[in-house]
C-alpha positions as CSV (number, residue, x, y, z in Angstrom):
1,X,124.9,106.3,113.9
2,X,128.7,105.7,113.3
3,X,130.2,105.7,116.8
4,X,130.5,101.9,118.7
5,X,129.6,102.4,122.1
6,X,130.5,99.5,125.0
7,X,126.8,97.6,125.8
8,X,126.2,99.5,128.8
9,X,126.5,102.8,127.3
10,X,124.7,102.2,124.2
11,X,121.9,101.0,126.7
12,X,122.0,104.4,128.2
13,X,122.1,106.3,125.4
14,X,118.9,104.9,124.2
15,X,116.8,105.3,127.5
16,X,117.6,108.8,127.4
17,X,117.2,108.9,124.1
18,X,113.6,107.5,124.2
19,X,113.0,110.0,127.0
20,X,114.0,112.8,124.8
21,X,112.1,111.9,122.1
22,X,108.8,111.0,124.3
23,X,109.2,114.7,125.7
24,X,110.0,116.4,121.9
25,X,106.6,114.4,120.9
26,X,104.3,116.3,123.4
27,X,106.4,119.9,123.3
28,X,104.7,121.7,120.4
29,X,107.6,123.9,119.9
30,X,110.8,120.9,120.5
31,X,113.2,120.7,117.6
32,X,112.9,117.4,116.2
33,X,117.1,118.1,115.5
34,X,120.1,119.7,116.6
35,X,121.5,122.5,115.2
36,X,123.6,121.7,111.9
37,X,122.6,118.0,112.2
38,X,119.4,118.0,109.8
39,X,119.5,115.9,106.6
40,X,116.2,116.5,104.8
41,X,115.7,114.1,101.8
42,X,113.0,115.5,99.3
43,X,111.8,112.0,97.9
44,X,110.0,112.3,93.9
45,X,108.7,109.0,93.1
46,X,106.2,110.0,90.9
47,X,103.9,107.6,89.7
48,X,106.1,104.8,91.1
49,X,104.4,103.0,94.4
50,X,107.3,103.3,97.2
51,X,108.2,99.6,98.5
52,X,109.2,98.9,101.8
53,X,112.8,99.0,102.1
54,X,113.2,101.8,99.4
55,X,113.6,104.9,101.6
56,X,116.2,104.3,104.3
57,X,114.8,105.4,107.8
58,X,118.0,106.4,109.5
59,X,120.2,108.7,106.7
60,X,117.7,111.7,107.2
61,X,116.2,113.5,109.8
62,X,113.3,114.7,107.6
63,X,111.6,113.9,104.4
64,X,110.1,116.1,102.5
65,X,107.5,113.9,100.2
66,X,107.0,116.0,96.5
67,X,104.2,117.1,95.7
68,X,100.8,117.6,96.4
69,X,99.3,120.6,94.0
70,X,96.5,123.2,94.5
71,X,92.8,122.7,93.0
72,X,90.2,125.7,93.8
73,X,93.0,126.9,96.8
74,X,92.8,123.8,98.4
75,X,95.6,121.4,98.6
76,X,95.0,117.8,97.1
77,X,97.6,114.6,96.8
78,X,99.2,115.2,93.4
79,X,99.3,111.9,92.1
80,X,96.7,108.5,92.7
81,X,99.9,106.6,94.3
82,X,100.6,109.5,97.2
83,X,98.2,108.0,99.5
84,X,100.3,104.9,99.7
85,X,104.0,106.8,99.3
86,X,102.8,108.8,102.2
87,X,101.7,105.8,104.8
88,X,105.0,104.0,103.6
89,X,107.2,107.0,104.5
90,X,105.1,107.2,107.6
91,X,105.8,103.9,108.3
92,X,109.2,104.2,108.5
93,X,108.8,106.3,111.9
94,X,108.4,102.6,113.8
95,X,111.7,102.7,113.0
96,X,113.2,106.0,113.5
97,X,110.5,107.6,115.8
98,X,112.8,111.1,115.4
99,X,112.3,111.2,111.8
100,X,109.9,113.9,110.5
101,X,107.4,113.4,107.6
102,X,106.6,116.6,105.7
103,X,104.4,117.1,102.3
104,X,106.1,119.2,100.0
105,X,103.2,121.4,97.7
106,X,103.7,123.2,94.6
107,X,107.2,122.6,92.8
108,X,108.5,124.2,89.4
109,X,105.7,122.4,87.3
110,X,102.6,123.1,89.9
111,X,103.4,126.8,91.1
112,X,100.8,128.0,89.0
113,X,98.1,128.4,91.6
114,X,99.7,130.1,94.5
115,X,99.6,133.8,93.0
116,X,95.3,133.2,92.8
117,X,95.4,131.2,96.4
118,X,97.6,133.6,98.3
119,X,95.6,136.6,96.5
120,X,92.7,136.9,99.3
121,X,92.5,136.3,103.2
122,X,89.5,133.9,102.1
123,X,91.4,132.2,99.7
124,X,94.2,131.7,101.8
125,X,92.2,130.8,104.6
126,X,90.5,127.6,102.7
127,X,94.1,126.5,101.7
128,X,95.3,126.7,105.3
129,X,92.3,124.2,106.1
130,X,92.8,121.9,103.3
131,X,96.4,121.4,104.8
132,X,95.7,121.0,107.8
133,X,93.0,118.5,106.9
134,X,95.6,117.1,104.8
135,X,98.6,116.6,107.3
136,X,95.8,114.9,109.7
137,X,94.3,112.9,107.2
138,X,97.9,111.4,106.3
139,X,99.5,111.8,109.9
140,X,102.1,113.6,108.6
141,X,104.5,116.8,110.5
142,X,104.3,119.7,108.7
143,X,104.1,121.3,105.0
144,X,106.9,122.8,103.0
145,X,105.9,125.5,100.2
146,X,107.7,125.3,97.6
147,X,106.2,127.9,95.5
148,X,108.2,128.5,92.1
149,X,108.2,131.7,92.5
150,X,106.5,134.1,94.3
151,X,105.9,137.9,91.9
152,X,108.5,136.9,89.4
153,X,107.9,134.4,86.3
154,X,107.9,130.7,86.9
155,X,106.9,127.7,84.3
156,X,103.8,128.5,84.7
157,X,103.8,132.6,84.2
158,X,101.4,132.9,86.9
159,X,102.4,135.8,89.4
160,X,101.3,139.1,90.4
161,X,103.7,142.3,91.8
162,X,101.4,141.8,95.5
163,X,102.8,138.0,95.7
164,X,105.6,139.5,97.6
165,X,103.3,140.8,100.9
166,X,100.9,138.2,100.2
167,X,104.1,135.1,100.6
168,X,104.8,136.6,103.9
169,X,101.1,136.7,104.6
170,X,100.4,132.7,103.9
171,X,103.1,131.9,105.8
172,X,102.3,133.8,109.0
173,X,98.7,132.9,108.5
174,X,100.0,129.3,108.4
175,X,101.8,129.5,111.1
176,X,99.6,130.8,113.3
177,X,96.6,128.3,112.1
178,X,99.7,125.5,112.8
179,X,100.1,126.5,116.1
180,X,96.5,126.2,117.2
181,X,96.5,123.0,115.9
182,X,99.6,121.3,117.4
183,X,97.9,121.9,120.5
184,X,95.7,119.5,120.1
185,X,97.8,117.2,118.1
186,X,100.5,117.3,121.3
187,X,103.2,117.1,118.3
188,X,105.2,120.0,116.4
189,X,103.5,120.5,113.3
190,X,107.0,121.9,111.0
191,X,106.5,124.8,108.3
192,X,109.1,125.3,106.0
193,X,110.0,126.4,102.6
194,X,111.9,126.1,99.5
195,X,113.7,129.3,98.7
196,X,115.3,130.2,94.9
197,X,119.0,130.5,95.5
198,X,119.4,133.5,93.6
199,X,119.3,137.7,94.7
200,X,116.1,137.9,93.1
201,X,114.1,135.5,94.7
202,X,115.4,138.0,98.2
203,X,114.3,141.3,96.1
204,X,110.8,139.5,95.4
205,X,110.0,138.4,99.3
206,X,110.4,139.9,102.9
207,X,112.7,137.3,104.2
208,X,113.2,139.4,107.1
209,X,109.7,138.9,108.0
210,X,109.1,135.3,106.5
211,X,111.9,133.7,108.7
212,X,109.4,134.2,111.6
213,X,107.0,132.1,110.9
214,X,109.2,129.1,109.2
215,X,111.3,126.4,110.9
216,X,113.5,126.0,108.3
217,X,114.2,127.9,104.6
218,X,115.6,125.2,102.6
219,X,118.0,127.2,99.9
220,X,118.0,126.1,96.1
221,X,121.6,126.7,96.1
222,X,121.9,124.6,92.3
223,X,120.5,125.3,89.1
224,X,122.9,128.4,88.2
225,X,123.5,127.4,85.2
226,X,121.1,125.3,83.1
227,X,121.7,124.2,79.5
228,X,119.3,126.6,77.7
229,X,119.7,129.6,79.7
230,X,121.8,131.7,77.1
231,X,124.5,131.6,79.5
232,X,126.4,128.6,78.2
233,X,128.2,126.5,80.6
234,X,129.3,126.5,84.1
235,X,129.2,124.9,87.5
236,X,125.4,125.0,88.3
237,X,126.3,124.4,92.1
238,X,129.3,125.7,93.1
239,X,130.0,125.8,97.0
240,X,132.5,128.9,96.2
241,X,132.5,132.0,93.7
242,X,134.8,131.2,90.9
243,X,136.3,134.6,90.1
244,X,136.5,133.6,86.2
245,X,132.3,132.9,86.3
246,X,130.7,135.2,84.6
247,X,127.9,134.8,87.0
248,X,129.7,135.0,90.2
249,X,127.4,132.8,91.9
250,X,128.3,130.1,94.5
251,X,126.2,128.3,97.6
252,X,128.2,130.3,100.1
253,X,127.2,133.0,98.2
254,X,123.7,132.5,98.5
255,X,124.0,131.6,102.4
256,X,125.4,135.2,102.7
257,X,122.9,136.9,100.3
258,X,119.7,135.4,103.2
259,X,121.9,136.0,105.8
260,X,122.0,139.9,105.1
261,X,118.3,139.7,104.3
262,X,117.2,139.0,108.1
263,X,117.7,134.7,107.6
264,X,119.3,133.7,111.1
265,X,122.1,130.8,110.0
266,X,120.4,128.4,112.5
267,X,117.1,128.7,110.0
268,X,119.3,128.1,106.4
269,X,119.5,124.7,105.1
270,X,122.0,124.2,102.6
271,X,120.4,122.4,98.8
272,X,122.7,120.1,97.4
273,X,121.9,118.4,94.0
274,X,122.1,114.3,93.7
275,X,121.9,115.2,89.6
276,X,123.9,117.8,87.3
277,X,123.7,119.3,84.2
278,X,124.9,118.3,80.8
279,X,125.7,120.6,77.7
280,X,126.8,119.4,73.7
281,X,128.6,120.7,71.3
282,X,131.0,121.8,73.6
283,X,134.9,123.6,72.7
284,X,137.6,121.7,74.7
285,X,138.8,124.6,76.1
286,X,139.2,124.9,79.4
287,X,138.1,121.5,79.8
288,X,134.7,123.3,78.5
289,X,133.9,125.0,81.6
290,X,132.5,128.3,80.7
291,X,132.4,127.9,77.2
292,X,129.0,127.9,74.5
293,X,127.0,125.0,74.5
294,X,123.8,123.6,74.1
295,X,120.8,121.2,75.2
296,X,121.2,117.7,74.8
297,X,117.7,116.7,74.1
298,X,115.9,114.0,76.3
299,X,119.0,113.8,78.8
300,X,118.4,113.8,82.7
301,X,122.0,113.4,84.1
302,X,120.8,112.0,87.5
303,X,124.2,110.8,89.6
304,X,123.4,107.1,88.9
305,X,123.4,108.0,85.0
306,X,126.4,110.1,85.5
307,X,128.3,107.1,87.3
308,X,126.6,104.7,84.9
309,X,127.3,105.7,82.1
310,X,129.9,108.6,81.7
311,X,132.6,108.3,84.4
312,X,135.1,106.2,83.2
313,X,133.4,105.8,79.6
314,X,135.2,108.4,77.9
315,X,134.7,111.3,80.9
316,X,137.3,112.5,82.2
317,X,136.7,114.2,86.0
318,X,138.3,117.6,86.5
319,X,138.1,119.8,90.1
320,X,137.8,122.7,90.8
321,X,140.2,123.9,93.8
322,X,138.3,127.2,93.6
323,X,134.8,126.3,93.9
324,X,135.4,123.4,95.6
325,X,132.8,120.6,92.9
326,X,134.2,118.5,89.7
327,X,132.7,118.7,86.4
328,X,133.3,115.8,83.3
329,X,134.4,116.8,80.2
330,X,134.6,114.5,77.2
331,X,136.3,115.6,74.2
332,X,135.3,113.2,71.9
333,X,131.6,113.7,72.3
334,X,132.1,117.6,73.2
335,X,130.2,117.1,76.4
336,X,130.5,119.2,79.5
337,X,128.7,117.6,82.6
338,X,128.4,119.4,86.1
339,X,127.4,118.3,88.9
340,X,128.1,117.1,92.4
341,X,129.9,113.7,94.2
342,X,130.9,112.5,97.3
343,X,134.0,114.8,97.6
344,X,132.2,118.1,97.1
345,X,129.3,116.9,98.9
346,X,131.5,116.3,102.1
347,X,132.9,119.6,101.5
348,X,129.4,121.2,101.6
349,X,128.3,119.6,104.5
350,X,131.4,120.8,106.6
351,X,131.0,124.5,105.4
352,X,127.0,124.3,106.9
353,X,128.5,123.0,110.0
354,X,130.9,125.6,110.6
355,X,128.8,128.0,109.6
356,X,126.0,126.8,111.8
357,X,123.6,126.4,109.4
358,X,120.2,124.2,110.5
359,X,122.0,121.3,108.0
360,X,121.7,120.6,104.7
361,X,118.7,119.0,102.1
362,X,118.9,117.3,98.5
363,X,116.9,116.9,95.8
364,X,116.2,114.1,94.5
365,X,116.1,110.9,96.5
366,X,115.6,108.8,93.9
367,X,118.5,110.3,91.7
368,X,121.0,108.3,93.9
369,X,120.2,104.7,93.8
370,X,123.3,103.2,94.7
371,X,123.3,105.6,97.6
372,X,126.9,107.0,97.4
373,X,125.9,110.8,97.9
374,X,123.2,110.1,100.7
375,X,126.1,108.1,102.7
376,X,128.8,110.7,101.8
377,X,126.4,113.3,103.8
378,X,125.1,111.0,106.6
379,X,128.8,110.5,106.9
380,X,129.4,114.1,107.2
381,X,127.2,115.3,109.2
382,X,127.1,113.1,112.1
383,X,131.2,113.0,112.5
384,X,131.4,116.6,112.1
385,X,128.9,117.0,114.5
386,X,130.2,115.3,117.2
């Protein structure tokens, strides 16, 4: 994607690339990637109708489209636009034939249902077949569940102490109705899902068991702090433990905690955020990290409203050496902003690399719209890969 190659070879390298991906179409269990080189994009536009040209086709290998929801433990589009977002992501496959086009179902706000759908073999059973029925309908490559979360309390309060054995259950269930299916299809249907970065979302599941069934578990590693939380502020996705957070939470952190839960590194995707946090009435000291604060009402610091309006507009950027991200800090307006840029994304990316990691994924497409963090992974990635 970076590399020049001289006319002949770049001829080459498409022939056999065409091969490869002729022969990855009709093997039901080829990797669409490899190892360390996925980028998946989850891509939230709402009630917006996508355009073409919105979603680049070449800077992921997967996209994850959010969400559809559950109704009576089937899954339905989430939205009266999705029809449309899906066949324009689809679309974009004339153009990258490699990239993979998964639904993503459930999310914070629509977890509600899984406890009730997952409670029953019947009940699971018609949710299986609504997806499958979904994917085909839509031509799509797989499902990711992201269910928020499984016997512990979400935004909806909806879970039960069995959600643990009945998680593993849906997904080997899944997989195995998946399986069946690609047959026929001649094409890998993908099954992944979004894990909480946190210990307890590991104490409330079997990962052990659950990394069987999945292709990929795509790791939360952000929200660790959350204006709100009681735990005033701090760097809500650091790559490394800061010894002086009271939390002692980090992404590397989290990549070890699945690791010694039975996760395989080639299975772990590593979360990055394209948005942070931002907390008021913040002290100045230490630049306000770790310090009280409290929720700005009505403010969604996505990265473009982070660039456009607070860097260089009376924010000053600090770094941390230790955890390896920056964080904003404006003393006049006591504000303390964390969140993620092209520096400590390209940082990220090298530690799933060397750590073999499947590669990385990012919420939220559309929280980037000038691009910067999107081409700061592509970037890394694909040179450290080579």
């Amino acid at each position: 994607m970076l590399a020049t190659h001289r006319f002949s070879e770049a001829v080459l390298f498409q022939r056999i690339a065409s091969l490869a991906v002729l022969a990855a179409a009709f093997s039901p269990f080829a990797p669409a990637q490899s190892r360390g080189e996925q980028i998946i994009g989850y891509v939230f536009p709402q009630e917006q109708r996508l355009q073409p040209g919105d979603i680049s086709p070449t800077a992921m290998t997967r996209i994850n489209f959010a969400f559809a929801k559950l109704d009576d433990n089937r899954m339905v589009p989430g939205r009266p636009v999705d029809a449309d977002n899906l066949a324009t992501l689809v679309a974009l496959k004339k153009q990258n034939p490699s990239l993979a086009i998964l639904v993503s179902v459930g999310g914070w706000s629509w977890s509600g249902g899984f406890s009730s759908m997952a409670l029953t073999r019947q009940n699971r059973s018609a949710f299986i077949e609504s997806a499958v029925e979904f994917l085909t309908k839509y031509n799509l490559d797989g499902l990711d569940i992201d269910w928020e979360y499984p016997a512990m309390e979400g935004a909806t309060k909806h879970f039960r102490p069995e959600d643990t054995q009945n998680y593993t259950l849906l997904l080997k269930e899944c997989r195995e109705r998946f399986d069946a299916e690609q047959a026929k299809l001649h094409r890998r249907l993908y099954l992944s899902i979004a894990a909480g970065g946190d210990q307890s979302f590991i104490d409330h599941t079997q990962m052990a068991e659950v990394q069987k069934y999945v292709d990929t578990v795509n790791l939360m590693a952000y929200d660790f702090y959350e204006p709100g939380d009681g735990a005033g502020t701090g760097h809500h996705a650091p790559l490394f433990t800061n010894p002086d957070d009271p939390k002692k939470i980090s992404g590397a952190q989290t990549v070890e905690n699945y690791e010694h839960a039975g996760v395989p590194a080639e299975k772990l995707v590593l979360g990055l955020p394209f948005y942070g946090h931002a907390w008021g009435n913040v002290a100045a000291k230490n630049h306000g990290l770790y310090q009280p604060g409290k929720v700005i009402p009505n403010v969604y610091a996505s990265y473009g409203n982070i660039t456009g309006t607070m860097i260089g507009k009376g924010y000053t950027r600090y770094w941390d050496k230790t955890a390896s991200v920056p964080y904003l800090y404006s003393e006049e307006k006591h504000v303390f902003v964390s969140y993620d840029d092209p520096e400590s994304l390209a940082l990220k990316c090298k530690f799933a690399l060397e750590h073999h990691l499947a590669g990385v994924m990012f919420w939220d497409y559309e929280s980037d719209p000038s691009h910067a963090l999107l081409d700061a992974v592509d970037r890394s990635i694909h040179a450290g890969a080579k």
